[in-house]
DSSP file (Angstrom, degrees, kcal/mol; ACC not computed):
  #  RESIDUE AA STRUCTURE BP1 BP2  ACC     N-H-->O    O-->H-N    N-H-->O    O-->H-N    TCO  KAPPA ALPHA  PHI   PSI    X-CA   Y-CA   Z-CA
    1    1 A X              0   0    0      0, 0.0     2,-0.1     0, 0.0     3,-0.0   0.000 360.0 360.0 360.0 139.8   -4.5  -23.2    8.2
    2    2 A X        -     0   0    0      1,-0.1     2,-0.1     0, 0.0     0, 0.0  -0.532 360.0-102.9 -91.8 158.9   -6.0  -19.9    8.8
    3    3 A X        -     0   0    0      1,-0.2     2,-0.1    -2,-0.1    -1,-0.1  -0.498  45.2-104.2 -97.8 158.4   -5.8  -17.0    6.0
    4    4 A X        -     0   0    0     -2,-0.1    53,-0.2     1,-0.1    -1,-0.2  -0.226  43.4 -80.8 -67.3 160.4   -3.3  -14.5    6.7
    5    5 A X        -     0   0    0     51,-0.4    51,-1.1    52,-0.1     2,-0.3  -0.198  34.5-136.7 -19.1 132.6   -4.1  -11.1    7.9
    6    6 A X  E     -AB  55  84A   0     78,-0.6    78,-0.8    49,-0.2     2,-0.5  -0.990  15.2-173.4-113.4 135.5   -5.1   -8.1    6.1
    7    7 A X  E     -AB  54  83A   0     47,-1.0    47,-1.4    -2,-0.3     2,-0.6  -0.883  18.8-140.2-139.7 168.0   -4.1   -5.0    6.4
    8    8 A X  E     -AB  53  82A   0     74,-6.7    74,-2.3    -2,-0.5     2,-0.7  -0.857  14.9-161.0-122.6 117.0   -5.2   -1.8    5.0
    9    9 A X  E     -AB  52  81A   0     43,-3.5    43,-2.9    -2,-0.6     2,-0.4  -0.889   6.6-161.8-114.6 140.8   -2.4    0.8    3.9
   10   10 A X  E     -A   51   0A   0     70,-2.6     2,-0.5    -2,-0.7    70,-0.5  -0.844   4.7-165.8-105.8 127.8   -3.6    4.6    3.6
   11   11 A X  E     -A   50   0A   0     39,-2.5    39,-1.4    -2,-0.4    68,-0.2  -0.915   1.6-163.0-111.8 150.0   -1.3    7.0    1.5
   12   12 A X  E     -D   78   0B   0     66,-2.2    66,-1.0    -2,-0.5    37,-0.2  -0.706  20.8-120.8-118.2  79.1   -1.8   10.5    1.7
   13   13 A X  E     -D   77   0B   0     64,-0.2     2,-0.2    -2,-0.1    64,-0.2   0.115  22.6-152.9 -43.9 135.3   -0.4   12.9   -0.9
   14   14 A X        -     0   0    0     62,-0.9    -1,-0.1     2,-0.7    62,-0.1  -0.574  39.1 -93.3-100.8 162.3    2.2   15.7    0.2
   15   15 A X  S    S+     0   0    0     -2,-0.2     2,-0.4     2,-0.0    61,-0.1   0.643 109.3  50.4 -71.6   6.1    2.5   18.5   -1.7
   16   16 A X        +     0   0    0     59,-0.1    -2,-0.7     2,-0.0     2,-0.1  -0.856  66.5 176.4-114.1 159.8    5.0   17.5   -3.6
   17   17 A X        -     0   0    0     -2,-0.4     5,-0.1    -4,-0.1    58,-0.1  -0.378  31.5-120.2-149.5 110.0    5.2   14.3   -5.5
   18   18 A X     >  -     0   0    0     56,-0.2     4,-0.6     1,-0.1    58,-0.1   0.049  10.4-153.0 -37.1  98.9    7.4   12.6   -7.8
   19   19 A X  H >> S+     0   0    0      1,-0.2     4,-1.6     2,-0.2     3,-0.8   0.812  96.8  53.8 -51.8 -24.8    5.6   11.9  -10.9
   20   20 A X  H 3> S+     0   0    0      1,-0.2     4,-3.0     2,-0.2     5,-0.4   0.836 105.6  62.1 -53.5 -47.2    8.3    8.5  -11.3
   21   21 A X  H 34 S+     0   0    0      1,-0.2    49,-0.2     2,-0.2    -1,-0.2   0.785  96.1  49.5 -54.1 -28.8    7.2    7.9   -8.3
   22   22 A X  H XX S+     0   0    0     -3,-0.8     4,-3.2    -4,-0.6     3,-1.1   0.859 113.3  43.5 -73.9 -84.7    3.8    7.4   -9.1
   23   23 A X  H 3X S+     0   0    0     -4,-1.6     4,-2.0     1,-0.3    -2,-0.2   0.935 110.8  56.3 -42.8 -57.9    4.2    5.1  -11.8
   24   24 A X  H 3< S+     0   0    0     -4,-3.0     4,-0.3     2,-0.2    -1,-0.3   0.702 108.3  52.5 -42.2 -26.9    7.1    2.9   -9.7
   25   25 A X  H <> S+     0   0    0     -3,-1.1     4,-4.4    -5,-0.4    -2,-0.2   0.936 109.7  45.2 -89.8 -28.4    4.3    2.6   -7.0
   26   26 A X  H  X S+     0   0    0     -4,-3.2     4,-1.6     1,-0.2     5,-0.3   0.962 111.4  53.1 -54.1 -54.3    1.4    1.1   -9.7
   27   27 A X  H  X S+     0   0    0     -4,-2.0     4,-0.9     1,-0.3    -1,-0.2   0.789 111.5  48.8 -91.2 -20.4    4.1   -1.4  -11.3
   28   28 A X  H >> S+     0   0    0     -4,-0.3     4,-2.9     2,-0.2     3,-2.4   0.971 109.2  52.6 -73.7 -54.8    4.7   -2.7   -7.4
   29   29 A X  H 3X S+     0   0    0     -4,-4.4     4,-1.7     1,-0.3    -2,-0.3   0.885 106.8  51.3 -29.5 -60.3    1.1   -3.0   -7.0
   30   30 A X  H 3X S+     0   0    0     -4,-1.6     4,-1.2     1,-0.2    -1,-0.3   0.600 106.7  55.1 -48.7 -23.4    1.2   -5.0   -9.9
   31   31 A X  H <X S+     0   0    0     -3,-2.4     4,-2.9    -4,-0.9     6,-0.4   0.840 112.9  36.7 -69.9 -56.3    3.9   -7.0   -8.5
   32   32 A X  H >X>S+     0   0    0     -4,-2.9     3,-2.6     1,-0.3     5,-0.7   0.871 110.2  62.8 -69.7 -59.8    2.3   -8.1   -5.3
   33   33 A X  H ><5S+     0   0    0     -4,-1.7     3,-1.0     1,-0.3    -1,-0.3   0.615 108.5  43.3   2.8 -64.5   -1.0   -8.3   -7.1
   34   34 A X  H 3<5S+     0   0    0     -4,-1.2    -1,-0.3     1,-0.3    -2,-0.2   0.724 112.5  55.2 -74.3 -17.5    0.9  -11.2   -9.3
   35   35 A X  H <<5S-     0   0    0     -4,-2.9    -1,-0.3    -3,-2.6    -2,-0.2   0.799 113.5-123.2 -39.8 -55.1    2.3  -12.5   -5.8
   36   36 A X  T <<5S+     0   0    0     -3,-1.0    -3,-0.2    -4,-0.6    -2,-0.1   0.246  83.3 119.6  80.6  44.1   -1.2  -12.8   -4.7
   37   37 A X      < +     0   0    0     -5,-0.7    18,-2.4    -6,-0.4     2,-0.8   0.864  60.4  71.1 -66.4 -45.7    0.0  -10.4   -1.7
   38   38 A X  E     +C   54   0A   0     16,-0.2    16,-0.3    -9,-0.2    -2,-0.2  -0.753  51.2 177.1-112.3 126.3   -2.6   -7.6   -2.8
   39   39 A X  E     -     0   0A   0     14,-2.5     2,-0.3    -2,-0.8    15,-0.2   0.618  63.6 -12.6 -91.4 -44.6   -5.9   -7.9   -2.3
   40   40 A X  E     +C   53   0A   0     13,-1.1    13,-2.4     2,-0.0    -1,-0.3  -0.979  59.9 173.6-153.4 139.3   -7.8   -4.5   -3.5
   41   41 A X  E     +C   52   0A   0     -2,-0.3    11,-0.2    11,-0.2     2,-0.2  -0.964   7.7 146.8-147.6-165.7   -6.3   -1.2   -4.2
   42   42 A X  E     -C   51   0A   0      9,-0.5     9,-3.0    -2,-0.3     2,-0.2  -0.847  36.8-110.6 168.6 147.0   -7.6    2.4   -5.7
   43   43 A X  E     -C   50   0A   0     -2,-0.2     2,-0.3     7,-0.2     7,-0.3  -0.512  46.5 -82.1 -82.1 175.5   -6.9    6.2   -5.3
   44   44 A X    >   -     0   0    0      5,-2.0     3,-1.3    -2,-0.2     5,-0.2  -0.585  28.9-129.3 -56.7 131.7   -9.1    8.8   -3.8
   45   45 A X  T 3  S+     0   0    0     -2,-0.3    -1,-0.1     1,-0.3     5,-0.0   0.501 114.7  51.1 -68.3 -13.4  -11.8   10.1   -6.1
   46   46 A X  T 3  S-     0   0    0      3,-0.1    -1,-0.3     0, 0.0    -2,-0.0   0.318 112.1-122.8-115.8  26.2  -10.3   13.7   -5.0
   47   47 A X  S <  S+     0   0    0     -3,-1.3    -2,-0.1     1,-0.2     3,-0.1   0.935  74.9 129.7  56.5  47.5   -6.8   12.6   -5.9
   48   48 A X  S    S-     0   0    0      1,-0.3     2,-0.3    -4,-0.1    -1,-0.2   0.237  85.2 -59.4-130.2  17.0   -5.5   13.4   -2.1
   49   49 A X        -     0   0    0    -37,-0.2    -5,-2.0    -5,-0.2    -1,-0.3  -0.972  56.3-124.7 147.6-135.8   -3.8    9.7   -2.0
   50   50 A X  E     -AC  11  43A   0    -39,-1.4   -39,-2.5    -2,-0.3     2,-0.2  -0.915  15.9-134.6-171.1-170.9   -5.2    6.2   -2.3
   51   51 A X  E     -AC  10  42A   0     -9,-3.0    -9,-0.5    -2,-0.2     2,-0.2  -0.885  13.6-174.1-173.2 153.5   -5.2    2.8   -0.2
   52   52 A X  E     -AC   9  41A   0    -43,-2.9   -43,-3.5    -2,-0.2     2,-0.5  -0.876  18.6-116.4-138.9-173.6   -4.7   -0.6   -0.5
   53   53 A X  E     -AC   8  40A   0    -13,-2.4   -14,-2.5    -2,-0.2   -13,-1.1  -0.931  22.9-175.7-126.6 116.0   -4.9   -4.0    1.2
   54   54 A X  E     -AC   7  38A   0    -47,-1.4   -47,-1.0    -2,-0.5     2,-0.5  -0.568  23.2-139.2 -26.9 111.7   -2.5   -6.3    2.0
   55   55 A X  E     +A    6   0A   0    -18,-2.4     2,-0.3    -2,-0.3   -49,-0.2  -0.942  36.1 161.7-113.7 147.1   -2.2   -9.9    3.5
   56   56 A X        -     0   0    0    -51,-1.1   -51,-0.4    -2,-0.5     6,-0.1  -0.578  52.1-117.2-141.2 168.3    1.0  -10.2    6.0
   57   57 A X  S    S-     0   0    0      1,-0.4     2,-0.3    -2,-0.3   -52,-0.1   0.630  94.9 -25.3 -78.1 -39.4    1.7  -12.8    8.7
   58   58 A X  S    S-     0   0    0    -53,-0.1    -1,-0.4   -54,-0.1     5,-0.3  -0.912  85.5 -74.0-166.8 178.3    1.6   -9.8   11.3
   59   59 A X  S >> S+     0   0    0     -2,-0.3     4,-3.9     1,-0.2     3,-1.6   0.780 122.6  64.9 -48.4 -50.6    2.1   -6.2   11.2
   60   60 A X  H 3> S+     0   0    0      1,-0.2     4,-4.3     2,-0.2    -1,-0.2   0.985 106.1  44.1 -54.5 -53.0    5.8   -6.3   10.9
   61   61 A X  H 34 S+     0   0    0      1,-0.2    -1,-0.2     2,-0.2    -2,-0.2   0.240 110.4  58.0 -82.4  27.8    5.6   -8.1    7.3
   62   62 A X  H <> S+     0   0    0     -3,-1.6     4,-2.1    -6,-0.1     5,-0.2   0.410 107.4  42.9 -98.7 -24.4    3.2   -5.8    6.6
   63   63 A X  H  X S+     0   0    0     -4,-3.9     4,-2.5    -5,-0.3     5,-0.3   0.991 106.4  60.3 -52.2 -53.2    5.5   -3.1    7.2
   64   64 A X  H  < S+     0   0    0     -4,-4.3    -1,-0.2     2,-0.2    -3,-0.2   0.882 106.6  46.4 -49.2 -46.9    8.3   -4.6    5.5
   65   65 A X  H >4 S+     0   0    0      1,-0.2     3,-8.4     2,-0.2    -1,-0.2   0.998 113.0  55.7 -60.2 -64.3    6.3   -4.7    2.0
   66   66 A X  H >< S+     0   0    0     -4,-2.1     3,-1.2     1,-0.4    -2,-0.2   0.687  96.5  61.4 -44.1 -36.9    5.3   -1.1    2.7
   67   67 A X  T 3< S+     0   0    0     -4,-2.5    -1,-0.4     1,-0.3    -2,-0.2   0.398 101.3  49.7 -90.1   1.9    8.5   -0.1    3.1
   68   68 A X  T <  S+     0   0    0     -3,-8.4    -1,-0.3    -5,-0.3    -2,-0.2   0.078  79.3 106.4-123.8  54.4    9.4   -1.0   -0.3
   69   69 A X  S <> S-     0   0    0     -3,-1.2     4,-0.8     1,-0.1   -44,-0.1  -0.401  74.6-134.1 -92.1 163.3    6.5    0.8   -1.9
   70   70 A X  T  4 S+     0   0    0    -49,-0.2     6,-0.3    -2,-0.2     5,-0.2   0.397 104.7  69.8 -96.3 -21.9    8.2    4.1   -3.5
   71   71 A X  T  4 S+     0   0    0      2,-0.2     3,-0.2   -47,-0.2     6,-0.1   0.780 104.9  38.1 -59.1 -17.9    5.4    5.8   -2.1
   72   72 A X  T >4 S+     0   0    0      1,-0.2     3,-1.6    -6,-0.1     2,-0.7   0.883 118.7  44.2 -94.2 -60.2    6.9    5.1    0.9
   73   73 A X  T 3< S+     0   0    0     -4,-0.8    -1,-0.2     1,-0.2    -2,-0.2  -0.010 114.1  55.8 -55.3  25.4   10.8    5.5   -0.1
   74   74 A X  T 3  S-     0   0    0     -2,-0.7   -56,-0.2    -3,-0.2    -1,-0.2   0.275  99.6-129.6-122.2   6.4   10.1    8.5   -1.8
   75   75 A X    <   +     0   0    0     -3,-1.6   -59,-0.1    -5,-0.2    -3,-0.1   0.574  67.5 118.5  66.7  13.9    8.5   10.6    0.4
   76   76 A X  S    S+     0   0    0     -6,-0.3   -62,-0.9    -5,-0.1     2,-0.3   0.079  70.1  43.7 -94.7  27.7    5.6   11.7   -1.3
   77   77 A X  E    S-D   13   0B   0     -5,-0.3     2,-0.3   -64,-0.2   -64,-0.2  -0.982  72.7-126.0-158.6 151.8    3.0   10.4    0.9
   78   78 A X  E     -D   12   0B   0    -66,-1.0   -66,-2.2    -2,-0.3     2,-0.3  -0.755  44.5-153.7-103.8 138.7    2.3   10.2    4.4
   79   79 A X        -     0   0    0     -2,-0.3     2,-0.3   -68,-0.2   -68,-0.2  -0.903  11.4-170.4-120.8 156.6    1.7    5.9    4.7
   80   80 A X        -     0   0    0    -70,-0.5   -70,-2.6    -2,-0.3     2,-0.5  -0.962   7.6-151.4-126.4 132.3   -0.4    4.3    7.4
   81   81 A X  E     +B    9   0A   0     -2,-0.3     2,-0.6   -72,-0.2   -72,-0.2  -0.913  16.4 172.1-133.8 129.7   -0.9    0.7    8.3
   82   82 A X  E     -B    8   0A   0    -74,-2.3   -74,-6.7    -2,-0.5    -2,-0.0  -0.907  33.3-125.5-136.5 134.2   -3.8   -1.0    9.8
   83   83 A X  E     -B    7   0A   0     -2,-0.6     2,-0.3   -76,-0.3   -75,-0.3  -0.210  32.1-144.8 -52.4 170.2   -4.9   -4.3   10.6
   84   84 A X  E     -B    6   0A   0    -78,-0.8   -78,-0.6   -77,-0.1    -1,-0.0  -0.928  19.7-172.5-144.6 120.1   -8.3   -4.9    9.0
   85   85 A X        -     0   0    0     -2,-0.3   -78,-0.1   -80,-0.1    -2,-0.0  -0.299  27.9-164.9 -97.5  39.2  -10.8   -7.0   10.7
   86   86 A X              0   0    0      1,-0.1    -2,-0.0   -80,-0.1   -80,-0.0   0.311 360.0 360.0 -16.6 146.3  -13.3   -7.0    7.5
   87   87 A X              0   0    0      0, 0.0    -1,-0.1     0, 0.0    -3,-0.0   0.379 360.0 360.0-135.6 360.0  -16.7   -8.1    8.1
């Protein structure tokens, strides 16, 4: 069986952001982390958003996790999702 997918989601901080939010998105991280869904994550060293990585079956289930991030339901980040062909 071949490993799943990876995909690489980009936040971008808006000018607003919910400091709750912030905290609700580490303790999800920490969820899939314990899943073993999450592969790497980190902010920006200029604090202008973060990214992490993901493994999915396809694009749709990686959306579907992403879309319970509270960085994503809360609107303080513009989210991006990309496949990752690591090398």
């Amino acid at each position: 069986m071949s490993p799943k997918p990876v995909y690489l989601v980009l936040l971008k901080r808006r000018p607003v952001v919910d400091p709750a939010a912030i905290e609700a998105h580490r303790a999800f991280l920490e969820a899939l982390r314990a899943q073993g869904v999450l592969e790497r994550s980190g902010p920006f060293a200029d604090k202008s958003g973060g990214a992490y990585l993901i493994h999915a079956d396809d694009h749709a289930a990686a959306q579907a996790i992403v879309d319970r991030d509270p960085a994503s339901t809360s609107g303080g980040w513009d989210v991006t999702i990309h496949e990752w062909q690591a090398r």
